[in-house]
N, CA, C and O atoms as a CHARMM CRD file, in Angstrom:
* protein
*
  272
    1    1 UNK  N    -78.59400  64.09300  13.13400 PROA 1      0.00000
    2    1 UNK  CA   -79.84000  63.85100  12.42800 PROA 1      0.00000
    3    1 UNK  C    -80.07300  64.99200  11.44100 PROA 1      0.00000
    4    1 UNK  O    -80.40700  66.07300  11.92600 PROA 1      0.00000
    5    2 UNK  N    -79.93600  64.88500  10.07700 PROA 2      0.00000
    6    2 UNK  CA   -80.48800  65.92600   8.86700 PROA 2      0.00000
    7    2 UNK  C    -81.96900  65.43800   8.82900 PROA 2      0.00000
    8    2 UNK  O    -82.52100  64.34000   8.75300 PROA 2      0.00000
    9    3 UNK  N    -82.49700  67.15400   8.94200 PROA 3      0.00000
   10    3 UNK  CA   -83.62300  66.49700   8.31800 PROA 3      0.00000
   11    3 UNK  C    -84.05200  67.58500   7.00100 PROA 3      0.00000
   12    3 UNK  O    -83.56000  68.69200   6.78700 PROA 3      0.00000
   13    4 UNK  N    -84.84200  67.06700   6.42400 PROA 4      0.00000
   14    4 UNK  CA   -84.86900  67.63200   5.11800 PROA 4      0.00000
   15    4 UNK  C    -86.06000  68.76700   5.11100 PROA 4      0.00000
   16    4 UNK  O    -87.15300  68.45400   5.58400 PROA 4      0.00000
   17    5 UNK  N    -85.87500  69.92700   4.63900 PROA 5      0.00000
   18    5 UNK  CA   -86.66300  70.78600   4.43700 PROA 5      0.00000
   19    5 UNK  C    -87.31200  70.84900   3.06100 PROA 5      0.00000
   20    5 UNK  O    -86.82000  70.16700   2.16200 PROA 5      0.00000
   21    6 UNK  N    -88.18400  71.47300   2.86600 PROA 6      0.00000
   22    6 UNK  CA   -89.21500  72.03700   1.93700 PROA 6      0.00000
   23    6 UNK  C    -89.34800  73.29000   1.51600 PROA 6      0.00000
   24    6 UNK  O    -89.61200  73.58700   0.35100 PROA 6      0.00000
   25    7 UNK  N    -89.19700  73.99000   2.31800 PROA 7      0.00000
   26    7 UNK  CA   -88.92700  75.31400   2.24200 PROA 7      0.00000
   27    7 UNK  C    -87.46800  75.61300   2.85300 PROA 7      0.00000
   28    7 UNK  O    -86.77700  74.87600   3.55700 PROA 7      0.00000
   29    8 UNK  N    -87.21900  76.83000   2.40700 PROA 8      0.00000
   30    8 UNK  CA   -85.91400  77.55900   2.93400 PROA 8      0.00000
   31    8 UNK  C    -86.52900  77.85400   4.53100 PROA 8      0.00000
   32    8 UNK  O    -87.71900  77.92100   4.83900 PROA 8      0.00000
   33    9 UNK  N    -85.24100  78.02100   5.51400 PROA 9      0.00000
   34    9 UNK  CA   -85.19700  78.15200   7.06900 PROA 9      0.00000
   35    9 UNK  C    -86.11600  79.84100   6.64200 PROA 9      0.00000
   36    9 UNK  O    -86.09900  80.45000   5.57200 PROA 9      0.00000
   37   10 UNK  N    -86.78400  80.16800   7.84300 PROA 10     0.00000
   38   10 UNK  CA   -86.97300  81.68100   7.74200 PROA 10     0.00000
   39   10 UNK  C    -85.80800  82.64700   7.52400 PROA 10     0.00000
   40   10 UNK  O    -84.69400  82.55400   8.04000 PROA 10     0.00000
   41   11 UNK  N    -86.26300  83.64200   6.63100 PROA 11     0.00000
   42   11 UNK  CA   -85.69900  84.84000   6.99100 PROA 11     0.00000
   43   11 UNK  C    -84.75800  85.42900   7.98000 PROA 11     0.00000
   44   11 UNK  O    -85.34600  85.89100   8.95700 PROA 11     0.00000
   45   12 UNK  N    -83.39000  85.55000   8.00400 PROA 12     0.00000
   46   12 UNK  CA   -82.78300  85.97700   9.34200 PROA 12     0.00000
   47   12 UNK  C    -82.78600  87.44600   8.99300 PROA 12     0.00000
   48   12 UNK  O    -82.56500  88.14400   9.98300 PROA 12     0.00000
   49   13 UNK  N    -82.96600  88.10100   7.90100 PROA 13     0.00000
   50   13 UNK  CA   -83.08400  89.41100   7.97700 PROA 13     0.00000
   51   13 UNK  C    -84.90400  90.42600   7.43700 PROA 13     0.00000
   52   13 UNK  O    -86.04300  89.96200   7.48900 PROA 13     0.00000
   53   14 UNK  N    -84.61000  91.36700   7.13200 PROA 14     0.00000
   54   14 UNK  CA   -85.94200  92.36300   6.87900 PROA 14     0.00000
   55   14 UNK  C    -86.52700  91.76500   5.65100 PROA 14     0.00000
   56   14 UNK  O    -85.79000  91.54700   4.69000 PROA 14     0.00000
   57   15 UNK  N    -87.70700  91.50100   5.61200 PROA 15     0.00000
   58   15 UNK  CA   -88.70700  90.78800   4.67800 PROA 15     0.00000
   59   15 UNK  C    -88.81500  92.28900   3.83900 PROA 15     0.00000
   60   15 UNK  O    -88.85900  93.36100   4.44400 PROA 15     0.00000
   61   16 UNK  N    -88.84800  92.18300   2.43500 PROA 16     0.00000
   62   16 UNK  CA   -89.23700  93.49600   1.73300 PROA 16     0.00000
   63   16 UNK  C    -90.60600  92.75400   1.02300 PROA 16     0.00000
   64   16 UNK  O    -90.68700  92.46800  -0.17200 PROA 16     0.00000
   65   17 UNK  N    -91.72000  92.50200   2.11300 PROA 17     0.00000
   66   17 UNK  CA   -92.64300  92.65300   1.65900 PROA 17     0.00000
   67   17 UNK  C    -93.45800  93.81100   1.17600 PROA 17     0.00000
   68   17 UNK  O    -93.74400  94.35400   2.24300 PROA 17     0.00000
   69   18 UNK  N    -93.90000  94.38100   0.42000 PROA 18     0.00000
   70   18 UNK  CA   -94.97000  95.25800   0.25200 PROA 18     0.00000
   71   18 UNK  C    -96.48900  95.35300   0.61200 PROA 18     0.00000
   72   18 UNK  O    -97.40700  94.56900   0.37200 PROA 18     0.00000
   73   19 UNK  N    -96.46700  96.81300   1.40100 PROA 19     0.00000
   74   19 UNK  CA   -97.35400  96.95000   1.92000 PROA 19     0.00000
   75   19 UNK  C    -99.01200  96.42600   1.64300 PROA 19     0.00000
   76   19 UNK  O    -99.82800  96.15800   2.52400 PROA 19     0.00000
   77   20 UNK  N    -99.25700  96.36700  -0.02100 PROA 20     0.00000
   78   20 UNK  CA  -100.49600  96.08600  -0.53400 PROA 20     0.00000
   79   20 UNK  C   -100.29100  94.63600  -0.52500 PROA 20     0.00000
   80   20 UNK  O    -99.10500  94.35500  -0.35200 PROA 20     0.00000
   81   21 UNK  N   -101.21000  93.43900  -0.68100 PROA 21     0.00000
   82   21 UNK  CA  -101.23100  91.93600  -0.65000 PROA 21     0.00000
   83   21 UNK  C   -101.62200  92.26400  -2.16600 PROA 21     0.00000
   84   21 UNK  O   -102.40400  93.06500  -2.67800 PROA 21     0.00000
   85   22 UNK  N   -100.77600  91.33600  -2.64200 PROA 22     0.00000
   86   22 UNK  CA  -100.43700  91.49500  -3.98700 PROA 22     0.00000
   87   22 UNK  C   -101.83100  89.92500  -4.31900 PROA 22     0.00000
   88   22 UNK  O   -102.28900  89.82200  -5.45700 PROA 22     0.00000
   89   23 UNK  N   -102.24400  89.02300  -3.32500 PROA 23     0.00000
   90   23 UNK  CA  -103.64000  88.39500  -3.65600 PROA 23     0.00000
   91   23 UNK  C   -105.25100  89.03500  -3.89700 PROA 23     0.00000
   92   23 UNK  O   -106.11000  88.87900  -4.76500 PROA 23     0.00000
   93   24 UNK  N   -105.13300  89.93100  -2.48200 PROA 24     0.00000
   94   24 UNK  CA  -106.68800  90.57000  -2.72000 PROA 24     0.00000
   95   24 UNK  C   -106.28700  92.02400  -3.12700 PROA 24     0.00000
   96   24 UNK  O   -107.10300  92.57500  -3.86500 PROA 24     0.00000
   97   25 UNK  N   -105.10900  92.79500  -2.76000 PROA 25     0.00000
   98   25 UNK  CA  -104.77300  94.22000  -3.66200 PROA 25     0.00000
   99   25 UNK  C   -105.14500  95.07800  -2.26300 PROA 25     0.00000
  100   25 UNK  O   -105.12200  96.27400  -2.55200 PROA 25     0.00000
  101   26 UNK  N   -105.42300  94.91000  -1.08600 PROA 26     0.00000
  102   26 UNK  CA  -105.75200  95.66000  -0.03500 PROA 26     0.00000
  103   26 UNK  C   -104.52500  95.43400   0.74500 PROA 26     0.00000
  104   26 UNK  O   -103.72600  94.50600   0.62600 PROA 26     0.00000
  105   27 UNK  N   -104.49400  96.69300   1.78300 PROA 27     0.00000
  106   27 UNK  CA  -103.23100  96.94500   2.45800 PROA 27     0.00000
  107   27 UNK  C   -103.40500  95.76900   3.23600 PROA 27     0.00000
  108   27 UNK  O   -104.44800  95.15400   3.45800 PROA 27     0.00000
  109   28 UNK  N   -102.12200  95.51100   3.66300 PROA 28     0.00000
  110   28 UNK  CA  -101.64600  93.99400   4.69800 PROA 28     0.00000
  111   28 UNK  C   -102.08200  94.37900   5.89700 PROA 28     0.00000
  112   28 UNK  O   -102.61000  93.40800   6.43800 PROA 28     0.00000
  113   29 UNK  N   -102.12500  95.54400   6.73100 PROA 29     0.00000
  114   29 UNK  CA  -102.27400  95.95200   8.09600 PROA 29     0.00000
  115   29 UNK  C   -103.55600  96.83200   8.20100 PROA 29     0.00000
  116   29 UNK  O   -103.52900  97.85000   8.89300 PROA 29     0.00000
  117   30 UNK  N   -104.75200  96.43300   7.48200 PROA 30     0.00000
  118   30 UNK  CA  -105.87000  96.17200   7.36000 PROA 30     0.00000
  119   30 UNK  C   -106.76000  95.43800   8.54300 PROA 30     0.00000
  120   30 UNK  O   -107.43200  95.80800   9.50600 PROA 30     0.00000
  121   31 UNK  N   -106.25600  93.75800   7.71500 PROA 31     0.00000
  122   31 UNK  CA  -106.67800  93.44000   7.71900 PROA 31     0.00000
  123   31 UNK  C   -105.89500  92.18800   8.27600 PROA 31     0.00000
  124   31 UNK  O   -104.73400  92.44600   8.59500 PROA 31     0.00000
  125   32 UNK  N   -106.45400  90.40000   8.52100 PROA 32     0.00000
  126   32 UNK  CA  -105.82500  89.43900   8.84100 PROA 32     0.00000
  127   32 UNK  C   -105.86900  89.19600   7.22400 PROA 32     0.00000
  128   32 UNK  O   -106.67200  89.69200   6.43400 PROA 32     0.00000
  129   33 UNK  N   -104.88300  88.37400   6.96600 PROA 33     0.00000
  130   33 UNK  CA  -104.28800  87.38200   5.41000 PROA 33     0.00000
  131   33 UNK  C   -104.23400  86.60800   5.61900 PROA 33     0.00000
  132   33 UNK  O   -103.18000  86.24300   5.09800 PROA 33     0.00000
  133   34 UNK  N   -104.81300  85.48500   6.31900 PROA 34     0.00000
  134   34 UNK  CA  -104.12500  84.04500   6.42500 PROA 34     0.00000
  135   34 UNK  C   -104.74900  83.89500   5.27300 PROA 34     0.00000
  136   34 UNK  O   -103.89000  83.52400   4.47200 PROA 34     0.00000
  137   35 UNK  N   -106.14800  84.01100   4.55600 PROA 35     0.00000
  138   35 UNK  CA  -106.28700  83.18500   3.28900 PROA 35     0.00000
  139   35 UNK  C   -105.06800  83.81700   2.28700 PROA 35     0.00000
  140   35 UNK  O   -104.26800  83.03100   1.77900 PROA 35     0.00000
  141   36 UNK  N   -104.99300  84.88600   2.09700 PROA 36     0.00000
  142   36 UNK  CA  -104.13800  85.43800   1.06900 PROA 36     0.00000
  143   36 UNK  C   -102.81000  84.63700   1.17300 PROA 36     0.00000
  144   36 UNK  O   -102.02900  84.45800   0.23800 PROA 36     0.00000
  145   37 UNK  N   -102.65200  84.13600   2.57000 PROA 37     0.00000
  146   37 UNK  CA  -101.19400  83.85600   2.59800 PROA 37     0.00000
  147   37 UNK  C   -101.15400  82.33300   2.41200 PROA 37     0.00000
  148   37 UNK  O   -100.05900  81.77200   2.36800 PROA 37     0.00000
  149   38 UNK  N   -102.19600  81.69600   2.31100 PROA 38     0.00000
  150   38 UNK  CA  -102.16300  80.52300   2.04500 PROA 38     0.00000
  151   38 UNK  C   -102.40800  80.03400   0.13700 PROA 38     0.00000
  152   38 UNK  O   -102.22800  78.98600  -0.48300 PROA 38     0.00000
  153   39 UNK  N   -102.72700  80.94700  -0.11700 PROA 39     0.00000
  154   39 UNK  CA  -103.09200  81.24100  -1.57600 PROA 39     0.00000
  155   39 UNK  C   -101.68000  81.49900  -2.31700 PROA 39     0.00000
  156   39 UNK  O   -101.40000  80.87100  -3.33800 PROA 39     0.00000
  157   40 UNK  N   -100.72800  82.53300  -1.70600 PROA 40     0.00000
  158   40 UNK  CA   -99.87400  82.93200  -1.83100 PROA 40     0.00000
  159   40 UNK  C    -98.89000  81.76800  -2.00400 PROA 40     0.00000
  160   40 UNK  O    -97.94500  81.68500  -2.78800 PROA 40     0.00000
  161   41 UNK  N    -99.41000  80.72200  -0.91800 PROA 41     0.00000
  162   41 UNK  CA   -97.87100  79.50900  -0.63300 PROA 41     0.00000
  163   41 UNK  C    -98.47400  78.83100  -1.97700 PROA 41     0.00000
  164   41 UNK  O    -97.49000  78.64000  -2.69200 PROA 41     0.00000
  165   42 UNK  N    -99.31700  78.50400  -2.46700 PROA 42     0.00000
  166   42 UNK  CA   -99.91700  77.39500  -3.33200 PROA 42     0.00000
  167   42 UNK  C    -99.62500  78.20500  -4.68500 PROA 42     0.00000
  168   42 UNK  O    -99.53100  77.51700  -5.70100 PROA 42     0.00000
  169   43 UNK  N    -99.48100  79.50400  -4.79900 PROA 43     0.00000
  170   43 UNK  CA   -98.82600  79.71800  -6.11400 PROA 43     0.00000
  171   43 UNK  C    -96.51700  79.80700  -6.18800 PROA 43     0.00000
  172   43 UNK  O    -95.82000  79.84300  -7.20200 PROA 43     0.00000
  173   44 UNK  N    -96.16900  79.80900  -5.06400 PROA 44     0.00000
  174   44 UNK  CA   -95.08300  80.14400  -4.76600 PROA 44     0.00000
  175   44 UNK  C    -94.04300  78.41100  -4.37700 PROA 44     0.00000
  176   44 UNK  O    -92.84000  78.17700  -4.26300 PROA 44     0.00000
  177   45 UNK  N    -95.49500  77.41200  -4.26900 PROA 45     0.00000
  178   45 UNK  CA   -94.96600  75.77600  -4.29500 PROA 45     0.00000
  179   45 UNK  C    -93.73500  76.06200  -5.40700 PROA 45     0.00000
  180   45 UNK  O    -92.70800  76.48500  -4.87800 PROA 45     0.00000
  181   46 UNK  N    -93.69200  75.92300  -6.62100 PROA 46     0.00000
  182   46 UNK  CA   -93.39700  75.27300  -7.78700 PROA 46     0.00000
  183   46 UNK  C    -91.64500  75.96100  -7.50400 PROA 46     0.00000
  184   46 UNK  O    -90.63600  75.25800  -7.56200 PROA 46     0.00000
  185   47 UNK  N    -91.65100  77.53100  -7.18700 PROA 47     0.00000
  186   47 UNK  CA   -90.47200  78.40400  -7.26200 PROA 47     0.00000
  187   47 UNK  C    -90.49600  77.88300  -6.10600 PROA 47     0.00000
  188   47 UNK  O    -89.58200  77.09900  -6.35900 PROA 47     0.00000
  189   48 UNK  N    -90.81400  77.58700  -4.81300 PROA 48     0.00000
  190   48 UNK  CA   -89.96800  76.90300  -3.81900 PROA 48     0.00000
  191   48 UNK  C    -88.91300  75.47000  -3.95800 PROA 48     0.00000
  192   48 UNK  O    -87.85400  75.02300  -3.51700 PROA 48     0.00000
  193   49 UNK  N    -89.95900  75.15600  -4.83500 PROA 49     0.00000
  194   49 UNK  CA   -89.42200  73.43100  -5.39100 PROA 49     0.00000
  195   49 UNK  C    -88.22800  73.69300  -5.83900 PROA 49     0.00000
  196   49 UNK  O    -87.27600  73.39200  -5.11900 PROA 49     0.00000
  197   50 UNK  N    -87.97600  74.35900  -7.22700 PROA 50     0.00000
  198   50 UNK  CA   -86.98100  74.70000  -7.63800 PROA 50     0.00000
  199   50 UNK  C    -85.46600  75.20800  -6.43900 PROA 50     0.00000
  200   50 UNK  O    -84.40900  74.69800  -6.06900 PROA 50     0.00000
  201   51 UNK  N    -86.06700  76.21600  -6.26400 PROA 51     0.00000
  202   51 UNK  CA   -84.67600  76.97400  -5.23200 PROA 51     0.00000
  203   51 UNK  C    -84.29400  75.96100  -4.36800 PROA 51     0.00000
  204   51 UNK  O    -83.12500  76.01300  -3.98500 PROA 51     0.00000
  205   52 UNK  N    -85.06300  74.95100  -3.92100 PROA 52     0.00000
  206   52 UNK  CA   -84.45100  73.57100  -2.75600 PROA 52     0.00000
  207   52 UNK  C    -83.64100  72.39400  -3.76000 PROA 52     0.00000
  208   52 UNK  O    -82.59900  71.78700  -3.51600 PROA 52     0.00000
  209   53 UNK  N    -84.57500  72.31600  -5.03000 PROA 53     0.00000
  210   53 UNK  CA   -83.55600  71.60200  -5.57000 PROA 53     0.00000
  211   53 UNK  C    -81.88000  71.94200  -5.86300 PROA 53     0.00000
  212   53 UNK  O    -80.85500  71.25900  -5.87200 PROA 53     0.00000
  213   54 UNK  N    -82.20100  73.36800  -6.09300 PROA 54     0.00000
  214   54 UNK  CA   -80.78000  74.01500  -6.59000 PROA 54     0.00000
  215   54 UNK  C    -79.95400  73.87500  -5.51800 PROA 54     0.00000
  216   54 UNK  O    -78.79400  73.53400  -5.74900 PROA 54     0.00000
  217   55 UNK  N    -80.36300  74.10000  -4.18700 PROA 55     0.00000
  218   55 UNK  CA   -79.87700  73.91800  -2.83100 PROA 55     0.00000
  219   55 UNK  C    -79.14800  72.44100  -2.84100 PROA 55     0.00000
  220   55 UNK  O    -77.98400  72.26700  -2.48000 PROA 55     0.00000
  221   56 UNK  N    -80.02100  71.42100  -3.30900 PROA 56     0.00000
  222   56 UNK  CA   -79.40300  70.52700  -2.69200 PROA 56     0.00000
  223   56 UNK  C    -78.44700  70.04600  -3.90200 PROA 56     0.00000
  224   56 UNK  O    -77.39400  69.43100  -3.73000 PROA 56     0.00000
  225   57 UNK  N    -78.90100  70.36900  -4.96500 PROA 57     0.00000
  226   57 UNK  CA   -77.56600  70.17900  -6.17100 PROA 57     0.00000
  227   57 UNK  C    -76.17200  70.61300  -5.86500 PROA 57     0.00000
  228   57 UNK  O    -75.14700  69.94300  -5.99400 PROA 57     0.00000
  229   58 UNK  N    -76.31500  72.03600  -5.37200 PROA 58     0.00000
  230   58 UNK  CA   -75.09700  72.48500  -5.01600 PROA 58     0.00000
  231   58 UNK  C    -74.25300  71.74700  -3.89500 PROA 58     0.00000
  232   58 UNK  O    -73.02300  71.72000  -3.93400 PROA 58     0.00000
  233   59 UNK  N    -74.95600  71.18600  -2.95500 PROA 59     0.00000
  234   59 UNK  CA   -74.54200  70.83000  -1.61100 PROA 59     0.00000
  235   59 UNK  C    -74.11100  69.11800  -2.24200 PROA 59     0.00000
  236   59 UNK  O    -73.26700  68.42800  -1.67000 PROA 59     0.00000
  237   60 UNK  N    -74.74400  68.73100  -3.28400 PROA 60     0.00000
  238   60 UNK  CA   -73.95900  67.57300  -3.37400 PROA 60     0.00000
  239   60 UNK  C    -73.18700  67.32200  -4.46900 PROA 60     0.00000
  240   60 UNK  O    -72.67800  66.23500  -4.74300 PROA 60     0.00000
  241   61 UNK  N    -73.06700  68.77800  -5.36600 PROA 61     0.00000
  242   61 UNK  CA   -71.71900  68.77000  -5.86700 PROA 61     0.00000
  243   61 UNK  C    -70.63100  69.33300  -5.12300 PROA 61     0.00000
  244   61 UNK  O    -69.49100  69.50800  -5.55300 PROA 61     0.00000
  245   62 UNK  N    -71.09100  69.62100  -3.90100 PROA 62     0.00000
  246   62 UNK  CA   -69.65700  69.80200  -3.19800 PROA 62     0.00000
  247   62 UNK  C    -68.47300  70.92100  -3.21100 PROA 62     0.00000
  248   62 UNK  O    -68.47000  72.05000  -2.72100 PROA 62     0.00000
  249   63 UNK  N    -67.61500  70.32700  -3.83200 PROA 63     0.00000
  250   63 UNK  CA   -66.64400  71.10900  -4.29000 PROA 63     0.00000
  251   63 UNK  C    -65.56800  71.52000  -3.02600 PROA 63     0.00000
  252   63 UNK  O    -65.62200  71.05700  -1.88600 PROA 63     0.00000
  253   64 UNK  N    -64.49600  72.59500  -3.57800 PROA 64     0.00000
  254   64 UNK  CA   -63.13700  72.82000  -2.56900 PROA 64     0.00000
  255   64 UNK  C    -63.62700  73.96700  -2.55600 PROA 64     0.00000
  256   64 UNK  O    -63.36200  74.76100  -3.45800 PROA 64     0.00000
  257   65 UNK  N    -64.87800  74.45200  -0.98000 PROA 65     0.00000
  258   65 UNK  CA   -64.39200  76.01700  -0.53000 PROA 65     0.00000
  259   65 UNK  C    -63.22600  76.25900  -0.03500 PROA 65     0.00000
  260   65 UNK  O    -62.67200  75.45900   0.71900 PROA 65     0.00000
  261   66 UNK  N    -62.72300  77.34400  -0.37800 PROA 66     0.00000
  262   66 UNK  CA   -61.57000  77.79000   0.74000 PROA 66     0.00000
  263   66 UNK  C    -60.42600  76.75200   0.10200 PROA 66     0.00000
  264   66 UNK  O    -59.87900  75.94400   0.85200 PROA 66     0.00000
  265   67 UNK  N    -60.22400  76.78800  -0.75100 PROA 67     0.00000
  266   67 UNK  CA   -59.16900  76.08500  -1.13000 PROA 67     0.00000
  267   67 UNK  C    -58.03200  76.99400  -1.21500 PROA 67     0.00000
  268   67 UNK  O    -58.21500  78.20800  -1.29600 PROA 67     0.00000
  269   68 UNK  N    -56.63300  76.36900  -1.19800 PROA 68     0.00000
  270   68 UNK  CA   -55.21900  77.44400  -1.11300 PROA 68     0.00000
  271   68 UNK  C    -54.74800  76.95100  -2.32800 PROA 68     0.00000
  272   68 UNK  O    -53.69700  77.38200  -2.80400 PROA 68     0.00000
């Protein structure tokens, strides 16, 4: 069963987020962000869209990895 994503899987390595929330400009460990971070996803839709399309372009042009 594929199922189709929307976003990329999480992160398997170190997030280089920065410390300040680049929405309200106050440090992240302040405070809670869920609004910031929901604000954050609704400007970051459009560049998600993109990078999944590119994802799946690549995956169905295919091609010979590992070819000899």
């Amino acid at each position: 069963m594929t199922v189709q994503r929307i976003r990329p899987p999480l992160a398997g390595h170190r997030l280089d987020l920065p410390s300040i929330c680049d929405v309200c400009g106050k440090a992240r460990s302040t405070r809670k962000h869920a609004k910031c971070s929901s604000i954050r996803q609704q400007r970051k839709q459009d560049e998600w869209a993109a990078y999944m399309a590119n994802v799946a372009a690549k995956k169905a042009q295919g091609g010979r990895r590992n070819a000899r």
